[in-house]
C-alpha positions as CSV (number, residue, x, y, z in Angstrom):
1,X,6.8,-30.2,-7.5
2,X,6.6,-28.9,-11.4
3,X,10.9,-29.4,-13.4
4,X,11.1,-26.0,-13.4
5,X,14.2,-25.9,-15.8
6,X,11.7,-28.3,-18.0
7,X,9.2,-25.8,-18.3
8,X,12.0,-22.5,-18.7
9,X,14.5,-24.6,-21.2
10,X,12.4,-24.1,-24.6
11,X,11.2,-20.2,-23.5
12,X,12.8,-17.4,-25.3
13,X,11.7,-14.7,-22.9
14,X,10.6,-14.9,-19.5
15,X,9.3,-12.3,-17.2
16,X,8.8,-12.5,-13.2
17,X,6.3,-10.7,-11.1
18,X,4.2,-10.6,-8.0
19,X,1.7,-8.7,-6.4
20,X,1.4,-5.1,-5.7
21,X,3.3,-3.6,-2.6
22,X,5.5,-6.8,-2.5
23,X,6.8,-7.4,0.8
24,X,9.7,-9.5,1.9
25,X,8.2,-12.6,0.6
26,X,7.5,-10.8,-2.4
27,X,10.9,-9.6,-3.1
28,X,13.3,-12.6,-2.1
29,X,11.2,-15.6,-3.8
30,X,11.0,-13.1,-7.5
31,X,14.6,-12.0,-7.2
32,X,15.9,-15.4,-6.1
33,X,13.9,-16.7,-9.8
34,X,15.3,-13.7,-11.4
35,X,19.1,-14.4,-10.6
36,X,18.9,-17.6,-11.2
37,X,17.4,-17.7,-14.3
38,X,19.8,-15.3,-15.6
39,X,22.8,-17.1,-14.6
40,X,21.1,-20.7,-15.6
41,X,20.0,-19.2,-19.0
42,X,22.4,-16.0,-19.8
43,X,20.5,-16.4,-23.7
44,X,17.3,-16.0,-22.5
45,X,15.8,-12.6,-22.4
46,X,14.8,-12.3,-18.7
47,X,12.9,-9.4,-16.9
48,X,11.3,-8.5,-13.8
49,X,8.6,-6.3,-12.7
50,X,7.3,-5.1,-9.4
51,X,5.4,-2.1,-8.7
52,X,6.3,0.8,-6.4
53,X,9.5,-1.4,-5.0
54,X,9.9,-0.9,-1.8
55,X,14.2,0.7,-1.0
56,X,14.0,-1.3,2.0
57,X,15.0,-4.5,0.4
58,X,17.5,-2.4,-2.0
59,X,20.7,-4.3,-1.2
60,X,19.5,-8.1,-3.1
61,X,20.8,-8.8,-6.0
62,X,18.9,-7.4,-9.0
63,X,17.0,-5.4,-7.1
64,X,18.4,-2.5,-9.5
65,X,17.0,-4.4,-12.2
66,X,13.5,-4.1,-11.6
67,X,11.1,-2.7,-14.1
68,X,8.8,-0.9,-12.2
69,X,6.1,0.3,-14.9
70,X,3.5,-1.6,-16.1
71,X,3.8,-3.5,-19.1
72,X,2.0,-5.6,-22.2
73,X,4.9,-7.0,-23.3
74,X,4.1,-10.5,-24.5
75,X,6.6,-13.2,-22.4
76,X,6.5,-16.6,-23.8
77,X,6.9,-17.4,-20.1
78,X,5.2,-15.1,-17.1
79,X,6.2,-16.8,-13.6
80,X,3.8,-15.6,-10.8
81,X,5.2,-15.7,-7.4
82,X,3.3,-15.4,-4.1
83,X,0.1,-13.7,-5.2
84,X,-2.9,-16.1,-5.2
85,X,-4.7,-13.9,-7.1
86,X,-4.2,-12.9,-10.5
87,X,-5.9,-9.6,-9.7
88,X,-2.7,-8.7,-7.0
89,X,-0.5,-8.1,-10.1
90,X,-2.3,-5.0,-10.4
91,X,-1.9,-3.0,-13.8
92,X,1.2,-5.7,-14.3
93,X,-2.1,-8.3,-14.8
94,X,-1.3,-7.9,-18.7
95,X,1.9,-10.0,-18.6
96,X,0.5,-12.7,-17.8
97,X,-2.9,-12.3,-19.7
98,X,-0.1,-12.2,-23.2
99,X,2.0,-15.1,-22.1
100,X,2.6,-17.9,-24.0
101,X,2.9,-20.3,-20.8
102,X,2.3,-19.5,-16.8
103,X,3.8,-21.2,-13.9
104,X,3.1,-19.9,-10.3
105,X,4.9,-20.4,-7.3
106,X,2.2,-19.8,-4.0
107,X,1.7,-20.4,-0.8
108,X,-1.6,-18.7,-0.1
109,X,-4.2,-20.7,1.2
110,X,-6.8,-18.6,-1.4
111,X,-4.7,-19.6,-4.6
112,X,-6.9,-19.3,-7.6
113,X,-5.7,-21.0,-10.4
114,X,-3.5,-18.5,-12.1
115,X,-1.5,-20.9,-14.2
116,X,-2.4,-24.4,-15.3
117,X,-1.9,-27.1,-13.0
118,X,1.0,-29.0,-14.1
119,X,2.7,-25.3,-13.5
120,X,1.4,-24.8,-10.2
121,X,3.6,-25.6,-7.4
122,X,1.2,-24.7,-4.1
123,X,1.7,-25.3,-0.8
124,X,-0.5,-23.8,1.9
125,X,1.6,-24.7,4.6
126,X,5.2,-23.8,3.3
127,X,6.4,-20.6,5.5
128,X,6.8,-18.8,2.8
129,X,7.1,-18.7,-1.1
130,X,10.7,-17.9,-0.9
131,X,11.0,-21.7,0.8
132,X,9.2,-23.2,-2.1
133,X,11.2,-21.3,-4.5
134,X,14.3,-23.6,-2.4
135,X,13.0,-26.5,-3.4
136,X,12.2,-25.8,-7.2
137,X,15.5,-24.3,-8.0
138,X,17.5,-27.4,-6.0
139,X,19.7,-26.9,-3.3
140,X,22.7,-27.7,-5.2
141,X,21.6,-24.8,-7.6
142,X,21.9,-22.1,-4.8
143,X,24.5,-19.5,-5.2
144,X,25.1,-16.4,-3.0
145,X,22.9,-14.4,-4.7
146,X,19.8,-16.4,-5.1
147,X,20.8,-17.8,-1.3
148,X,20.5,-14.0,0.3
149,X,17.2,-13.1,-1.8
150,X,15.5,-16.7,-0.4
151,X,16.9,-16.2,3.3
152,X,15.4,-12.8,2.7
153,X,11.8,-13.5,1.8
154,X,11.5,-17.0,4.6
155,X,13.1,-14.2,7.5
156,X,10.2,-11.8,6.5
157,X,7.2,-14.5,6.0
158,X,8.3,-16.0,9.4
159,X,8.9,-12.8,11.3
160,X,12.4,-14.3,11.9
161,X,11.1,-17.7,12.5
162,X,8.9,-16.9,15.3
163,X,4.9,-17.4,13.6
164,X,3.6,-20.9,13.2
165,X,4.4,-21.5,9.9
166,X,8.0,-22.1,11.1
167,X,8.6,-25.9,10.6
168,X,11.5,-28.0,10.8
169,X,12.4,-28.1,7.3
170,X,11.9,-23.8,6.8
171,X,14.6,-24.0,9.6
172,X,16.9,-26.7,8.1
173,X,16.5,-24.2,4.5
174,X,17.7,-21.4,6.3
175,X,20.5,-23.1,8.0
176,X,22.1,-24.0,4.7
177,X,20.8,-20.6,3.3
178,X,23.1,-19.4,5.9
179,X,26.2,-20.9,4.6
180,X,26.4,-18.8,1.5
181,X,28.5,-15.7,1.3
182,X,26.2,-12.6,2.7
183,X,25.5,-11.3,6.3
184,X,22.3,-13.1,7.2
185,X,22.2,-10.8,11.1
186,X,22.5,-7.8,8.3
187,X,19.1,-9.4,6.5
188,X,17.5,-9.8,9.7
189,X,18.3,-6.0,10.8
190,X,17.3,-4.0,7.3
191,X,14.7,-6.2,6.7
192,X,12.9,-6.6,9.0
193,X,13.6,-4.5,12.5
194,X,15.6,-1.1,11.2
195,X,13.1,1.3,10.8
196,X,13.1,5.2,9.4
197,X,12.6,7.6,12.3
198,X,9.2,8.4,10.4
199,X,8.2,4.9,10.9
200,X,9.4,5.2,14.8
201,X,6.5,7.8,15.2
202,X,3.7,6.2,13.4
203,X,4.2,3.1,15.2
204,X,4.3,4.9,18.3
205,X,1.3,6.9,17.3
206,X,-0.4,3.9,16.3
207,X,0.6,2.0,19.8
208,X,-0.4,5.0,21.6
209,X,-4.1,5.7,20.1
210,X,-4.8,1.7,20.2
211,X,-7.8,0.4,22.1
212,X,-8.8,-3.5,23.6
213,X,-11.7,-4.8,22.4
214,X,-14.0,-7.8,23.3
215,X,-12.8,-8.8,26.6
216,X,-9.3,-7.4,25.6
217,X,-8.5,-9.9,23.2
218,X,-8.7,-7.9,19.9
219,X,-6.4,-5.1,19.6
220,X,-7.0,-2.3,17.4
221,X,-5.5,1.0,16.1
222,X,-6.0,3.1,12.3
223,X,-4.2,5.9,10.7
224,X,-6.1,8.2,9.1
225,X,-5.0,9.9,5.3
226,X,-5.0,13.6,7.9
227,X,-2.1,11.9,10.0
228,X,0.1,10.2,7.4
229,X,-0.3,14.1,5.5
230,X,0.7,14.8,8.7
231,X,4.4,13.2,9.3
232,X,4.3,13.4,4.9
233,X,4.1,9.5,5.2
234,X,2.7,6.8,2.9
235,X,1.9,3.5,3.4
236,X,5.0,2.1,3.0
237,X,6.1,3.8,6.1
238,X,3.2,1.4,8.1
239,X,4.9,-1.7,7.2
240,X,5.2,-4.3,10.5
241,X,2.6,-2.1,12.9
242,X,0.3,-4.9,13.1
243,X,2.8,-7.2,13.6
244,X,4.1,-5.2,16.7
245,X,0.4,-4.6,17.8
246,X,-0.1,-8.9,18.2
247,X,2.7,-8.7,20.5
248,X,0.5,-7.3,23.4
249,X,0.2,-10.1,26.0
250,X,-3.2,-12.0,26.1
251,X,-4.2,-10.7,22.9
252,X,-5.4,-13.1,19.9
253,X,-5.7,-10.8,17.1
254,X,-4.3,-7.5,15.8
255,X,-6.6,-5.0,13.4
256,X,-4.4,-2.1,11.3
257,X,-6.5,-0.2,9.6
258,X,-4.9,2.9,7.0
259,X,-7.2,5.0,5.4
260,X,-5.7,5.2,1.2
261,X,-8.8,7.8,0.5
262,X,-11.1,8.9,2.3
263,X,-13.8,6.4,3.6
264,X,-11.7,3.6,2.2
265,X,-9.2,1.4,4.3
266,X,-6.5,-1.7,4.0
267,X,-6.9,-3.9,7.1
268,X,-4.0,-5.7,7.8
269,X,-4.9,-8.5,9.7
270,X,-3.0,-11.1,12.8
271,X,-3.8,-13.7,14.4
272,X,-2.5,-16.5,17.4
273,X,-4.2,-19.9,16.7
274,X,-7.2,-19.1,17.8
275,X,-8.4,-17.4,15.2
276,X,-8.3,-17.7,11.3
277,X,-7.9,-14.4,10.2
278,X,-7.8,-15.9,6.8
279,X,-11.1,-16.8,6.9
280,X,-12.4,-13.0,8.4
281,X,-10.6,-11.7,5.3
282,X,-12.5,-14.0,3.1
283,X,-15.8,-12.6,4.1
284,X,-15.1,-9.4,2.8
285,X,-13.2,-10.5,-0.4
286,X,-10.0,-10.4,1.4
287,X,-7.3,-13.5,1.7
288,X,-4.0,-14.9,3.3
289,X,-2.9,-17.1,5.4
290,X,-4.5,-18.2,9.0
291,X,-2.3,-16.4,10.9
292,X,-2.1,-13.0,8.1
293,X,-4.3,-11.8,6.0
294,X,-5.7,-8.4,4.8
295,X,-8.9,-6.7,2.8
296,X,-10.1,-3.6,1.7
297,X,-13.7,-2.2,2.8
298,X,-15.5,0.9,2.8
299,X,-17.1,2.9,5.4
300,X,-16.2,4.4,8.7
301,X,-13.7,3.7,11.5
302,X,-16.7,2.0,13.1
303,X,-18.4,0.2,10.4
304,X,-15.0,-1.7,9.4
305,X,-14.3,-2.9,13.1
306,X,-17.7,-4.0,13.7
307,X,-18.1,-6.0,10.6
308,X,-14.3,-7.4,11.3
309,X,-15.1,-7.8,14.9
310,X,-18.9,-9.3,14.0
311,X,-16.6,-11.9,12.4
312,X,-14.2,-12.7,14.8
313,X,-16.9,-12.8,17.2
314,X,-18.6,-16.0,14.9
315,X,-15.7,-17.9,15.3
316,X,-15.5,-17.5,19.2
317,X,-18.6,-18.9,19.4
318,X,-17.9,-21.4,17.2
319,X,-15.1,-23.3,19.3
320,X,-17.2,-22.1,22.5
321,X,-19.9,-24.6,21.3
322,X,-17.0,-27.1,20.2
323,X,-16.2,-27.2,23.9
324,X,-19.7,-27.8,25.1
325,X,-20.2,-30.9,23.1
326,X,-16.7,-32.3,23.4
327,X,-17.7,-31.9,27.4
């Protein structure tokens, strides 16, 4: 655990970030740091920056407060939240390449040393940044602003405490989280499970043109740039398909695929536990957790699913031989 307030106390200016199209996570643990630095340290001349925010998460706290263009500003303090990559800041990467001082805040099991270690505070297994982000600011800290924004980003890293990186204490966090002052059934509805009518259809659409692979375990679907042209959609209006896809009974993973130009896609990746998708993403420069990761590859339709697949396919065999020689 790093004193947070140790490192913050002597900074004159501090500015927040995490990667590009933040999610839940993304948004509740850098809003959560945001409010509370500005109530801890009212002097201090505090900013945040996310790109192309995402309205969804438009009712926490700060949330109108966001810079959303890049910047060079030199910070004395940048504090990286829930990237594990400095290269997910995106053209915000110049914040903390002028800082006087980094601390990072991760969870991702592909961290890679974006601030020095006595300001790293990284935990693989924590549910979520937003958790982490708990423990650093103290739990007698917590106010109702910095309680919603944290509540927020476990509710969206957990898929409302149902994946596997729900442990006792993310549940014990949320319980006091739900103490505070906001509507935490409101959180769980705009969050994560109210969707546009736009978003109905392409998860339909995407349900609908999905197909089994490998004995039915892997489940796979792709939108196409022609289709989200189509419904005048962008890829923040594909946000939780893949998570909906893993819910087909006997299924172990879940492929997205969105093409964002032509012969280039974002594979969103799920898994059950037995398979790390973490690793599959890793193979093709991608990261995440075991359970959710995602990369970037070119090619066709085809050629991403059977290098994914190819993958997948390894580890299969892998705990297939496990079994033999345990027998």
């Amino acid at each position: 655990m790093i004193d947070f307030n140790e490192v913050c106390k002597d900074k004159k200016s501090i500015a927040i970030s995490s990667h590009i199209r933040p999610d839940g996570d993304a948004f509740g643990s850098s809003l959560a740091v945001y409010n509370y630095l500005k109530k801890q340290y009212p002097e201090k001349n505090t900013d945040i920056y996310l790109l192309d925010p995402n309205p969804v998460f438009s009712f926490l706290p700060g949330y109108d407060e966001i810079k959303t263009e890049p910047s060079d500003k030199a910070y004395d303090l940048f504090i990286a939240l829930d990237m594990g990559d400095k290269d997910r800041l995106g053209k915000n990467k110049a914040l903390l390449d002028n800082a006087g001082d980094v601390v990072c805040i991760d969870h991702h099991l592909d961290y890679k040393g974006i601030a020095p270690e006595a300001n790293s505070y990284v935990v693989p297994e924590a549910s979520s940044t937003a958790e982490m982000v708990y423990d650093v600011i103290g739990k007698d800290n917590i106010d109702d602003d910095t309680a919603v924004c944290i509540y927020t980003g476990i509710v969206c890293d957990t898929g409302v405490f149902q994946y596997s990186n729900t442990s006792r204490k993310t549940m014990e966090t949320a319980g006091h989280l739900m103490t505070f002052g906001f509507d935490h059934s409101k959180v769980v509805r705009e969050a994560f499970y109210e969707k546009t009518y736009r978003q109905t259809l392409l998860l339909g659409r995407s349900l609908l043109e999905s197909i089994l692979l490998m004995d039915k375990k892997v489940i796979v679907s792709v939108i196409t740039q022609r289709t989200l042209r189509f419904y005048n959609a962008t890829s923040k209006d594909l946000e939780g398909i893949v998570s909906q896809m893993m819910h087909t009974k006997g299924v172990d993973v879940a492929i997205f695929m969105h093409e964002t130009v032509t012969g280039e896609f974002k594979v969103s990746l799920r898994s059950n536990e037995n398979i790390n998708v973490a690793e599959v993403a890793a193979k093709f420069g991608g990261g995440g957790h075991e359970r959710a990761a995602g990369l970037n590859m070119s090619g066709s339709f085809y050629d991403v699913i059977n290098n994914v697949t190819e993958e997948i396919e390894k580890q299969y065999k892998e705990k297939e031989e496990s079994v033999r020689q345990e027998g």
